[in-house]
C-alpha positions in Angstrom: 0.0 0.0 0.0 1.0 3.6 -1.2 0.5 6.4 1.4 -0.2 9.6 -0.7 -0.1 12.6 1.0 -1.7 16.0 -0.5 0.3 19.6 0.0 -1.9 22.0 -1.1 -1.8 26.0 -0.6 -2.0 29.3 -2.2 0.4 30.5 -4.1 3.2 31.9 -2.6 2.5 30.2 0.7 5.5 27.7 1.1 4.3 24.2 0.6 7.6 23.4 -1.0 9.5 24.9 2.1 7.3 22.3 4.4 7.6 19.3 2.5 11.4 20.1 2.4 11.3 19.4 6.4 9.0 16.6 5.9 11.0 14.5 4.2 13.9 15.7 6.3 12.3 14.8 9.3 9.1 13.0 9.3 9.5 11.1 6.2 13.3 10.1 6.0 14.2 6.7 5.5 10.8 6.5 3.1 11.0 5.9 -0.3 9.3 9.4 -1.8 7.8 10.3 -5.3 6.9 13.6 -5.4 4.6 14.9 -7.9 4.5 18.6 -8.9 2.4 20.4 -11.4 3.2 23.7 -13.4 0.7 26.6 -13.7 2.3 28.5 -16.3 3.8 28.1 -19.8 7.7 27.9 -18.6 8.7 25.7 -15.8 11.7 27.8 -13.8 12.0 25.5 -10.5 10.9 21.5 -12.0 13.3 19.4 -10.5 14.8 21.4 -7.6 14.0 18.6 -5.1 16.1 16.2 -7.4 19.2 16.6 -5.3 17.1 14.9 -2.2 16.4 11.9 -4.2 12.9 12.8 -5.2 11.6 11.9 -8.6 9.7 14.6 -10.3 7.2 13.8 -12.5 5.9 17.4 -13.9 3.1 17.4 -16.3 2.8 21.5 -18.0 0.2 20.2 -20.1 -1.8 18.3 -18.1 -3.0 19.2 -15.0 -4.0 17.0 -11.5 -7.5 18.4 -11.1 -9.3 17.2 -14.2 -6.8 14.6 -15.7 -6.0 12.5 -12.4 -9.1 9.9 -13.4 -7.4 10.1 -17.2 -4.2 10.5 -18.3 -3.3 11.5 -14.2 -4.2 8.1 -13.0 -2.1 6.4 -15.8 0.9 8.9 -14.4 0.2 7.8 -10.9 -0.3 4.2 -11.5 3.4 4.1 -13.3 5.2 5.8 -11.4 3.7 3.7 -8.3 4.7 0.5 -10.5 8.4 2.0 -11.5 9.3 3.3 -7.7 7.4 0.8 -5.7 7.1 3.8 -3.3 6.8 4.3 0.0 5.2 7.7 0.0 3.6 9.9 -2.7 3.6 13.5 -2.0 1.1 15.4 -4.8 2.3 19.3 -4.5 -0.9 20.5 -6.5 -1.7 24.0 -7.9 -1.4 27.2 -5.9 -5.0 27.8 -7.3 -6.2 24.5 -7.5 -8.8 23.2 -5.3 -8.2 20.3 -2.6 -11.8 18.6 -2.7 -11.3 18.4 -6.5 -7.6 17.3 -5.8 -9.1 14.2 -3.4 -11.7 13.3 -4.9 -9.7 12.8 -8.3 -7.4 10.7 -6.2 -9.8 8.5 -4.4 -11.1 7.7 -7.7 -8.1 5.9 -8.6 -7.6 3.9 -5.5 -9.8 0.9 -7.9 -6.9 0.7 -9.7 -4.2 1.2 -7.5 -2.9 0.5 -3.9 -2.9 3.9 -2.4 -4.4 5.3 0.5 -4.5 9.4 1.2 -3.0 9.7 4.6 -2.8 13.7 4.8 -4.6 16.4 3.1 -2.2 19.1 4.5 -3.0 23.2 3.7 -0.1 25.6 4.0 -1.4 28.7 4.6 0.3 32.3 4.6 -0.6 33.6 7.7 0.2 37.2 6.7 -1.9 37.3 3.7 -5.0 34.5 5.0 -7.1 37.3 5.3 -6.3 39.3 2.1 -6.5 36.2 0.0 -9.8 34.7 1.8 -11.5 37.7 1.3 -10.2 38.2 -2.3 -10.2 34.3 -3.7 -12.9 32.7 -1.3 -14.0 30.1 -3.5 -10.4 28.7 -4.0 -8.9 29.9 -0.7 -11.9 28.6 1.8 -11.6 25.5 -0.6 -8.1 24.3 0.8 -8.9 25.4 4.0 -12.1 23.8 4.3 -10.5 20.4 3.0 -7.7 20.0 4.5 -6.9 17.6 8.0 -4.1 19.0 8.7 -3.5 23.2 8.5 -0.2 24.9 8.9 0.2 28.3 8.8 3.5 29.6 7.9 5.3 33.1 8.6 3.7 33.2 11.8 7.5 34.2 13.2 7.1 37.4 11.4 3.1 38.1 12.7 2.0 39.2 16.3 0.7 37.0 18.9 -2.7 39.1 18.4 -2.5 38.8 14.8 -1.9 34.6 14.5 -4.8 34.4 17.4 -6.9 35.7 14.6 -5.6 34.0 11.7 -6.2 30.7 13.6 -9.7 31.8 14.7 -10.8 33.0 10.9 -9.4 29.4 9.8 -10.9 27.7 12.6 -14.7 29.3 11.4 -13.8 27.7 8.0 -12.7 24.1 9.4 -14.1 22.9 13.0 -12.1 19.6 13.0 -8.4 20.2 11.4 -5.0 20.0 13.5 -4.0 23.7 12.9 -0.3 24.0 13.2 0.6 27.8 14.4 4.0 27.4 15.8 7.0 28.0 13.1 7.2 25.2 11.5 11.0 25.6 11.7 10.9 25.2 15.8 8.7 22.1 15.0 10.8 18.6 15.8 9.4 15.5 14.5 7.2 14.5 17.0 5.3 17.6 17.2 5.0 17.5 13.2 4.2 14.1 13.5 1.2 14.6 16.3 0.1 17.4 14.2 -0.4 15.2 11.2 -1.9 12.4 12.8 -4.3 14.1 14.8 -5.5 15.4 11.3 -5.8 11.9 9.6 -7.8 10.7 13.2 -10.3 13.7 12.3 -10.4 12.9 8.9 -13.2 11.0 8.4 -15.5 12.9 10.9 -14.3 16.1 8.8 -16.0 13.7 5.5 -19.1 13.3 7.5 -19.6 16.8 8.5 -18.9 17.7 4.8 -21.3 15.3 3.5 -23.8 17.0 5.7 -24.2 20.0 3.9 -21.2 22.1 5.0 -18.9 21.4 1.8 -18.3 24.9 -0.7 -19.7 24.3 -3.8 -17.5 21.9 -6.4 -16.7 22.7 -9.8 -17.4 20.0 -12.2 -13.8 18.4 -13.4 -12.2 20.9 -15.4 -9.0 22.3 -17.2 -6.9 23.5 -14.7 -2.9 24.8 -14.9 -0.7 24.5 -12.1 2.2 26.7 -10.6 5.4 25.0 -9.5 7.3 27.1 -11.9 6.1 30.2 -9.4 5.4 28.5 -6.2 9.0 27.7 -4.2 9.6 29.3 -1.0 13.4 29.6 0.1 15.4 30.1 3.2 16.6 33.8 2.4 16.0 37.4 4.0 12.9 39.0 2.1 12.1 42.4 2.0 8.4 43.4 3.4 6.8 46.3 3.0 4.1 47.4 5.4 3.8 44.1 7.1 0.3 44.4 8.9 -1.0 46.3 5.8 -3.9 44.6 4.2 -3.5 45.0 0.6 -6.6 45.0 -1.2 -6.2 45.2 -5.2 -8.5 47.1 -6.2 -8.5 45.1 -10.2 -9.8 41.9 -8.7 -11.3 41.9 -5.0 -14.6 40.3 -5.0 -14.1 39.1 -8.3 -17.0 36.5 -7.4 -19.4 39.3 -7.0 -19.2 39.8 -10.7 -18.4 36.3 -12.2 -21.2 34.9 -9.9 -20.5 32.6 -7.0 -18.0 29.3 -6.6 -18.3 27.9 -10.0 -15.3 28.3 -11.7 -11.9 26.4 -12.9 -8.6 28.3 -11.8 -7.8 29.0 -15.5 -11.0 31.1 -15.5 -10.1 33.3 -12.8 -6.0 33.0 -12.9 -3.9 33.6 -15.7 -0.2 32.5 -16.1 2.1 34.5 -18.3 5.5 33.4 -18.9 8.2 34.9 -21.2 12.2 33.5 -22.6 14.1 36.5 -22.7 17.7 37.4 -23.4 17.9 41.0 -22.4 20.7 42.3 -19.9 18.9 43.3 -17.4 20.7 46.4 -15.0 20.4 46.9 -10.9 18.5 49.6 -11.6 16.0 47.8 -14.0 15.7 44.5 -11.9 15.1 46.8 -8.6 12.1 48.8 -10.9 10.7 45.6 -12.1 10.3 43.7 -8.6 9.0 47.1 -6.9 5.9 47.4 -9.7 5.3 43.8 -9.4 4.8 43.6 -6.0 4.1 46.7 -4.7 1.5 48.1 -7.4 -1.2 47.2 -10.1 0.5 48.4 -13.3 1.0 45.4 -14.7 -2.7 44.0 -13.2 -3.1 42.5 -9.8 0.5 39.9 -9.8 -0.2 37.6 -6.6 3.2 35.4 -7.8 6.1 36.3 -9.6 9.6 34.4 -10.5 12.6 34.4 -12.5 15.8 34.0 -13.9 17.8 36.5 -15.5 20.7 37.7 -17.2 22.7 40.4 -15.9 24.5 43.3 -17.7 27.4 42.6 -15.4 27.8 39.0 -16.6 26.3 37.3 -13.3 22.7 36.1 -13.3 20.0 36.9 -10.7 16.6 35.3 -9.3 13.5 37.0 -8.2 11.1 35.6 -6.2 7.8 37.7 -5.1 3.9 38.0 -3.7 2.6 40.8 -3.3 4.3 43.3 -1.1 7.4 41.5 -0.8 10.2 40.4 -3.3 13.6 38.5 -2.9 16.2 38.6 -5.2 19.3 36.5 -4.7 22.4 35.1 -7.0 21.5 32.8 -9.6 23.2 30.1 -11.8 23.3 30.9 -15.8 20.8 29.3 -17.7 20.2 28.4 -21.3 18.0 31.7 -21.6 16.4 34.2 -19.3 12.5 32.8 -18.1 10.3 34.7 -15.8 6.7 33.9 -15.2 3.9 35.8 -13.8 0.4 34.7 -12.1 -2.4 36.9 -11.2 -5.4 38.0 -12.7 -6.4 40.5 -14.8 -3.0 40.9 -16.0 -1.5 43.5 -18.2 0.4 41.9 -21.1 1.6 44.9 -23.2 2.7 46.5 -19.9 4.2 43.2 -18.5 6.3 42.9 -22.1 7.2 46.7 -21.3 8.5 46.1 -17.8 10.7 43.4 -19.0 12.0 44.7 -22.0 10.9 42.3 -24.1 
């Protein structure tokens, strides 16, 4: 028997981060197969995990929501064959939603020997309230899912402020395990309680679903996936007004005028992605990551990520959400890439900004 573990979250929130100290610390000694899944026409990050032993299977064109009972479960179903894993960890879509995520993959279990031991939501505790208010339908989704909750940046939030991230999350699931500690002060055992008092809630969190407190389900769709812009990494980042609430004024309540908690990510999310050999300066890097993050010029961008050539010769990385951005040293690659996810997005200003 396979145990396959689910690690959804918004984009941006760190689910990669987390399942980096799971199979440090919970999962070591397991054989692991991890599955991602790209939202976005340029994969940047596919096959970072590779140096831990991790086989990535990454499917751009197909996506884990609609295509897990079709060409998904034939994925699935191989790689269990090839591997003989232990462990299956399915990193789905920033903007995918968990019930469709499950309910693809306890459709498979017919075929093969797997059994969903965690349904595990990352959730950004700095932006929960921004994004829940602004995304409902795919935000309250994972949350509402999910057996296990962990809410990360919490170390960078006041006590006040994660007492009421864990109360809005609590309103939106009455049974999960809701980890608010930094995950990084976590040893195993307490990671390991966490999960496990999820999965012993599991099925009473199924029965209090099935009573009429689910969110309403899309019917299997096209959905794209985000790995390309979803990684989380161990370095400084700069914030900017950190208990700000940042609206966006081009989306918020987008369900208010698309109607209510019917609709496929690719509907509401768009991915734009770019190759691109300019040079790019200090200054011009620095302008870029500031009007990604920090305004709506180029539409509301809720993830941003790339990797670029320098005019100096080195090669840099950027990494943002909205209101903060990284930017560190990077490796040369075959070409420049950067990709962009958000929603109303701005193309001819977005080509503009990056001087393509």
């Amino acid at each position: 028997m396979t145990r396959v573990d689910i690690i959804s979250g918004f984009l941006g929130a760190g689910k990669t981060t987390f399942i980096k100290q799971l199979i440090d610390q919970v999962f070591a000694g397991e054989k692991l197969v991890l599955i991602e899944n790209e939202f976005g026409e340029i994969g940047i990050d596919g096959g970072f995990l590779k140096d831990a032993g991790i086989e990535v299977t990454e499917m751009n064109s197909g996506c884990i929501c609609c295509t897990l009972v079709g060409d998904f479960s034939r994925a699935l179903k191989k790689v269990i064959e090839k591997y003989r894993p232990d462990r299956v960890i399915i990193e789905p879509s920033g903007v995918g939603k968990l019930s469709d995520v499950a309910k693809a993959v306890e459709a498979v279990r017919e075929d093969a020997e797997i059994e969903i031991t965690g349904k595990i939501t990352v959730v950004d505790g700095k932006k929960a309230k921004m994004y829940m208010r602004n995304f409902g339908e795919f935000f309250k989704d994972q949350v509402g899912h999910a057996s296990t909750i962990v809410i990360s940046r919490t170390q960078m939030m006041s006590d006040e402020k994660v007492e009421e991230c864990v109360h809005m999350l609590r309103e939106a699931n009455e049974r999960a395990a809701i980890i608010s500690t930094p995950w990084e002060q976590l040893g195993r055992d307490a990671l390991v309680r966490a999960l496990e008092h999820g999965a012993e809630f599991e099925e009473l969190l199924e029965h209090h679903q099935a009573e009429g407190h689910t969110h309403h389900h899309h019917e299997a769709g096209h959905v794209h996936h985000d790995s390309c812009c979803d990684h989380e990494h161990h370095h400084e980042h700069h914030h900017h007004e950190e208990d700000h609430e940042h609206h966006h004024d081009g989306c918020c309540d987008y369900e208010h005028h698309h109607g209510h908690h019917h609709h496929h990510a690719d509907e509401i999310f768009t991915s734009w992605g770019r190759e691109t050999a300019h040079k790019y300066t200090d200054e011009e890097l620095s302008c870029l990551v500031k009007a990604l993050s920090e305004t709506d010029a180029c539409g509301t961008v809720l993830r941003s990520k790339g990797i670029i050539p320098m005019a100096d010769g080195s090669w840099k990385q950027f990494d943002l959400v909205p209101e903060e951005y990284e930017v560190r040293e990077g490796t040369a690659d075959y070409t420049g890439r950067v990709c962009v996810i958000g929603t109303e997005l701005k193309e001819d200003e977005l080509l503009k900004l990056f001087h393509i």
